[in-house]
N, C-alpha and C positions, 0 to 999 in steps of 0.2 A: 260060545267060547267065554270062557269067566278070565277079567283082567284086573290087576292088582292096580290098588292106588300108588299112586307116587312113595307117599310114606314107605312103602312094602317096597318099591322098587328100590330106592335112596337106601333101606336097609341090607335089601339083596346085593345094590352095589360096595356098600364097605364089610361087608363078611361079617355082618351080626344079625342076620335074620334068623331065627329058631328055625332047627334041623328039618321040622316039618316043613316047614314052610319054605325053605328053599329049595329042597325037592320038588315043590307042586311048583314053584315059580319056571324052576329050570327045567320042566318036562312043558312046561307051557311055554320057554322057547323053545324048544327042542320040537316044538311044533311049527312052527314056523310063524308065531304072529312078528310081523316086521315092523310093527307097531312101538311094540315091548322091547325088542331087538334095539330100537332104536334111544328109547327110554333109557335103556341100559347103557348102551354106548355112551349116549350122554354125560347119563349119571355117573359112571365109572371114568372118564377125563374128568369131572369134576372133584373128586375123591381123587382120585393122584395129583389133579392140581393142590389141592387143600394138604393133602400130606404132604408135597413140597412144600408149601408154605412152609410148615411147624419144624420146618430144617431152614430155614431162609434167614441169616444172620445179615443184617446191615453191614456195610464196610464201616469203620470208625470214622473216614473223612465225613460222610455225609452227616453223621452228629453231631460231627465237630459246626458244618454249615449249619444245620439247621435251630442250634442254640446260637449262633451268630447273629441269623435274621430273626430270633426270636427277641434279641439283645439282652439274653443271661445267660446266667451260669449253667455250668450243665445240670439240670437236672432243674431247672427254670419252667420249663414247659411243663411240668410235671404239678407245678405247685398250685396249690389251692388256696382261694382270699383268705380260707378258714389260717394255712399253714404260715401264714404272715401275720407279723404283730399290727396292733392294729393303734393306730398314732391318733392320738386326742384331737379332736377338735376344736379349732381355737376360735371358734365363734361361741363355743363352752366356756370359756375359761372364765 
């Protein structure tokens, strides 16, 4: 029995495997490996979890918290040492 790597399964399960290829996949469950079967299952809750994600909008309170315990502004945690002016040192001066 010939079995597809992971990669080929992960592609069979979000609906982008080329047409060949998901034919041969789906007649080789359609045979009954319980192996693949289960592969699949897997992969396929993880791909509906992952597309809920990309719909998964925070509530605005919890941004409000977490710039609180960050102690800035919003959009504080975002920033980078580069995106801050950078103050002399006065062991230079």
């Amino acid at each position: 029995m010939n079995h597809f790597t992971i990669w080929d399964w992960a592609d069979f399960s979000r609906g982008v495997a080329d047409e060949k290829t998901s034919a041969a996949m789906q007649a080789h469950l359609s045979s009954g490996c319980s192996r693949c079967e289960r592969t699949v299952r897997v992969l396929s809750g993880v791909t509906a979890m992952a597309r809920g994600e990309a719909q998964y909008e925070p509530p605005a309170r919890q941004d409000i918290e977490v710039q609180s315990r960050k102690g800035g502004h919003p959009g504080a945690a975002h920033e980078s040492k580069s995106d801050r002016r950078a103050e002399p040192d006065p062991r230079r001066a």
